[in-house]
C-alpha positions in Angstrom: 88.2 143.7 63.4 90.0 140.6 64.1 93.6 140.3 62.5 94.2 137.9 59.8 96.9 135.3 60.1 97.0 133.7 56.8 100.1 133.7 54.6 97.7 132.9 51.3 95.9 134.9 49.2 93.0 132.5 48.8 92.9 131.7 52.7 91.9 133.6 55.7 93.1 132.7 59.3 91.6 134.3 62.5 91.8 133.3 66.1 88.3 133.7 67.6 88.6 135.5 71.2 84.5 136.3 71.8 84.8 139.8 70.9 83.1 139.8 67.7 81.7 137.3 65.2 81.8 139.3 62.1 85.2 138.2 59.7 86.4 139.4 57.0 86.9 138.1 53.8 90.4 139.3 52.2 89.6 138.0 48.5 87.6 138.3 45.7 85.4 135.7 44.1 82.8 134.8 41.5 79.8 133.0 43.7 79.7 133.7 47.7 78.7 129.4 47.2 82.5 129.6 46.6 83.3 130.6 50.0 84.1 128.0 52.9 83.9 128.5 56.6 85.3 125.7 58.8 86.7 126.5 62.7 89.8 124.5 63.9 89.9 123.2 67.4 92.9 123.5 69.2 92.1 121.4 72.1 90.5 118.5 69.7 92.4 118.9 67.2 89.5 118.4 64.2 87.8 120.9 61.6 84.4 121.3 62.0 82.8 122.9 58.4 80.1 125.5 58.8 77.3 125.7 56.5 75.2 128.6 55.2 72.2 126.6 54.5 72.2 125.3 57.7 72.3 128.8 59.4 76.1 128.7 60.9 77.1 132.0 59.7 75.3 134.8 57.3 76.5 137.3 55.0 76.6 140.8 56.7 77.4 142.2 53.4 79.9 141.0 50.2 83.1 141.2 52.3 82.4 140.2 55.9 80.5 136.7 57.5 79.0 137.0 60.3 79.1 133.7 62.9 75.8 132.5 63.9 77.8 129.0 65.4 80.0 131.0 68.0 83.6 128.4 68.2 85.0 127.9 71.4 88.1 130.6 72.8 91.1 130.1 71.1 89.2 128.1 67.8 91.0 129.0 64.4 88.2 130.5 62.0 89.3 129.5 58.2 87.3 131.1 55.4 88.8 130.5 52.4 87.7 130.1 48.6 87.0 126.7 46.5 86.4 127.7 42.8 83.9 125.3 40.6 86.6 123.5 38.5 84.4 121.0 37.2 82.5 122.7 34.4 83.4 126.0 32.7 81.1 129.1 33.8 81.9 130.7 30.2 80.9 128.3 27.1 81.9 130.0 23.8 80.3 129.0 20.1 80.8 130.5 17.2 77.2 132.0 16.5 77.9 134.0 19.4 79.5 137.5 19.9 82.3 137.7 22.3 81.6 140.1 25.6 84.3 141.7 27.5 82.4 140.7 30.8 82.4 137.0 29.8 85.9 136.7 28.4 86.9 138.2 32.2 84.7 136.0 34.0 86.3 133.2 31.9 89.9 133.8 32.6 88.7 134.8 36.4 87.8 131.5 36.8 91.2 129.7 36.2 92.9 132.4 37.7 91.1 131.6 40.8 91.7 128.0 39.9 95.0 128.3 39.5 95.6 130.5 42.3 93.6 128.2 45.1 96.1 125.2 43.8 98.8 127.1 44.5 97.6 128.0 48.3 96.6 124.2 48.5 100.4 123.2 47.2 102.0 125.6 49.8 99.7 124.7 52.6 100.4 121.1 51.9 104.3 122.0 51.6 104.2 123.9 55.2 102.7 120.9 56.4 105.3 118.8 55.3 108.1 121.0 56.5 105.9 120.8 60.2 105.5 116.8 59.7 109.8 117.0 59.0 110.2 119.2 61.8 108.1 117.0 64.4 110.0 114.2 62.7 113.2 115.1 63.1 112.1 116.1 67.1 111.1 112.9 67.4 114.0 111.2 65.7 115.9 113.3 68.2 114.0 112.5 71.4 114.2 108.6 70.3 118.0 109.3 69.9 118.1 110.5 73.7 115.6 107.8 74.9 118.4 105.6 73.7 121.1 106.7 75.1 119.7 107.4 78.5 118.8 103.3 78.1 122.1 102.5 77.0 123.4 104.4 80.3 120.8 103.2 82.2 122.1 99.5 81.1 125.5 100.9 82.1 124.8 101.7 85.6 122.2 98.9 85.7 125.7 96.5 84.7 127.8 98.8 86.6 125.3 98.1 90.0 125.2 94.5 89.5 129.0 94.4 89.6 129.6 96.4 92.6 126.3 94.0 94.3 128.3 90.9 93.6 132.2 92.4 94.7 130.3 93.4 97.9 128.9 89.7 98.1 132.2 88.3 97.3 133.7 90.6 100.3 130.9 89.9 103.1 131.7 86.0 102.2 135.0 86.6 102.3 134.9 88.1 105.9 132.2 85.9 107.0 135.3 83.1 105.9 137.4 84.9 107.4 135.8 84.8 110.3 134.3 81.3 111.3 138.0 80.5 110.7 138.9 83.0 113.3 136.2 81.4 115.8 137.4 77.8 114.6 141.0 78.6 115.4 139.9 80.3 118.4 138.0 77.4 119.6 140.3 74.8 118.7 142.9 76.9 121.2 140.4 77.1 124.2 139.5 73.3 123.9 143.8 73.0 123.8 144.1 75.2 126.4 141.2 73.5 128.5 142.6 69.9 128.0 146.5 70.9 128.7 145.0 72.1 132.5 142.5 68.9 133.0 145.3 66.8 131.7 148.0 68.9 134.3 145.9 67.7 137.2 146.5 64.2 136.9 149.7 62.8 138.6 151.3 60.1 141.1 151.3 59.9 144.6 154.8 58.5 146.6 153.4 55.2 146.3 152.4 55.2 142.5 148.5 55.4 143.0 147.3 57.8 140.3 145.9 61.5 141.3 143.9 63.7 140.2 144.1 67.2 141.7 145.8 65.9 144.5 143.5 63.3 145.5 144.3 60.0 145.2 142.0 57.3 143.1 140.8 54.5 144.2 142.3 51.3 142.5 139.4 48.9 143.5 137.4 47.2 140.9 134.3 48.9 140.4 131.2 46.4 139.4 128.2 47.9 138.0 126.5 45.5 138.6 126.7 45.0 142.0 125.3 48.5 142.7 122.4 48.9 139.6 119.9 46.1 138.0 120.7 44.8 134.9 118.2 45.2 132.1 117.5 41.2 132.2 116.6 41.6 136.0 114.8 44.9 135.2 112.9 43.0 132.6 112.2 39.5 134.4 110.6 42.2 137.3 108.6 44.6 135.2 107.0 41.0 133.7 104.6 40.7 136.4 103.6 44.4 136.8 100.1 45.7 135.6 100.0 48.9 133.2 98.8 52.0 134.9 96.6 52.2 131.6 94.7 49.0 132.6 91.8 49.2 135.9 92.5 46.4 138.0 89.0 44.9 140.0 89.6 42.9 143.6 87.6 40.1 143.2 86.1 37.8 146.0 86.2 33.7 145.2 85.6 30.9 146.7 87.9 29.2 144.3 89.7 29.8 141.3 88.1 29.9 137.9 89.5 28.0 134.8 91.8 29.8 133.1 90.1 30.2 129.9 87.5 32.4 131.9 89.6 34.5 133.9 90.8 37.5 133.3 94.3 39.3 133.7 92.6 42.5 135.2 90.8 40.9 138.4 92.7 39.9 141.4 91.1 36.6 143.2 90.8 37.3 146.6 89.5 35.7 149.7 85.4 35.3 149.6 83.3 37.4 152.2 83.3 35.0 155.0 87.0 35.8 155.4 88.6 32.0 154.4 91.6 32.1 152.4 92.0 30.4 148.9 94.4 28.2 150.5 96.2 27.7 153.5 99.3 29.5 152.2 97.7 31.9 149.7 96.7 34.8 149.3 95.6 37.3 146.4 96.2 35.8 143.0 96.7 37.3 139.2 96.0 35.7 135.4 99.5 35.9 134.2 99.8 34.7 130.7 98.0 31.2 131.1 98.9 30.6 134.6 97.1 32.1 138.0 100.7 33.4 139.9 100.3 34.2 143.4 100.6 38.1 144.2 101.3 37.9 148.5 99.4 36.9 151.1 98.0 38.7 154.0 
């Protein structure tokens, strides 16, 4: 038979493991209707209530209840006892003559009463130690979860310190240095300058030198050896774009102005006479025809 685990006296506790479905019930009662089966699921955590009417378990006899609703492995079969407290079973009148059997049933029946309310109160009491327990766990875990944050914010603090000193050193040395290659570069341009500036001297008749070699002390005119942007401009006047076709066209004369264009060269007509005596091939420049060469 299964082994009860209940502490009460009104309560029986068993932990189903498939090898029988026949329990036992430890106490005594007035109506079997006053007997409860529920099963406890460990893995839902939620009561389930069995009913006899509804063919969940059986009576194998006055002591033991057979399950007909099998619980899962590891499900907590209660059975346990709920006295009518409503209404007396016993009523007494005075035309009546007293019976031992009643006068027991009577005082069975708050006995019971009493007794169940007692299991209930110490059931209920259990729980409340559990609910302190867990509470008290959980105080305690919530006490670590906040220290661990506070240390946490420590290191976090303690991190962003040592992030900025080693900023604050890496700028330093980057400072460091630039000032290093500045000063190093101001020194090689010092350097450089002190040997360009040694190479410059005097010849015996006081012409200046410059690595031994004596400069010339003849006026140098830029002008007379490049064009200067006026004659580079006044020349460039008269040139055609590369963008703009130019069309060689045969004349026998010279059209007005207003008709001709700056993108045809008048030449000579087909039977070879020239313009002119002394012309040649001629251009529309601005609102004049200017003469381009002859050939």
């Amino acid at each position: 038979m299964p082994e009860n685990i209940s502490p009460f006296k009104t309560r029986d506790y068993y932990i189903y493991d498939s090898s029988t479905s026949l329990f036992p019930v430890s106490f005594t009662y007035l109506k079997k209707t006053y007997v409860k089966v529920r099963v406890y699921s460990q893995v839902n955590d939620e009561y389930t209530s069995y009913s006899l009417d509804a063919g969940d378990y059986e009576w194998s006899n006055d002591s033991t209840i057979n399950l007909l609703t099998l619980p899962s492995v590891g499900d907590q079969v209660e059975i346990y006892r709920e006295t009518e407290d409503s209404v007396r079973l016993i009523q007494f009148d005075n035309s009546r003559t007293l019976h031992t059997n009643e006068l027991n049933k009577d005082s069975q029946q708050h006995f019971d009463i009493s007794q169940e309310a007692k299991d209930l109160a110490r059931e209920s009491l259990t729980g409340s130690d559990q609910s302190v327990t867990d509470s008290a766990i959980a105080l305690e875990n919530s006490e670590t979860a906040l220290t661990n944050s506070e240390t946490a914010l420590t290191n976090s603090a303690a991190a962003q310190t040592a992030a900025e000193d080693a900023a604050a050193a890496a700028q330093a040395s980057a400072d460091t240095a630039a000032a290093a290659l500045l000063t190093a570069t101001d020194s090689a341009h010092a350097h450089t300058n002190k040997d360009q500036l040694d190479k410059i001297g005097e010849d015996a008749e006081g012409n200046l030198t410059y690595d031994g070699n004596t400069l010339s002390k003849d006026d140098h005119n830029h002008d007379d050896d490049y064009y200067t942007e006026t004659e580079i401009d006044t020349q460039m006047a008269d040139k055609q774009d590369t963008s703009s076709a130019l069309t060689v066209l045969e004349v026998t004369a010279l059209p007005d102005v207003a008709s001709a264009s700056s993108n045809i060269i008048y030449a000579r007509n087909a039977n070879g006479d020239w313009l002119d005596d002394d012309d040649g091939f001629y251009k529309l420049i601005g609102s004049a025809f200017v003469e381009m060469g002859g050939v």
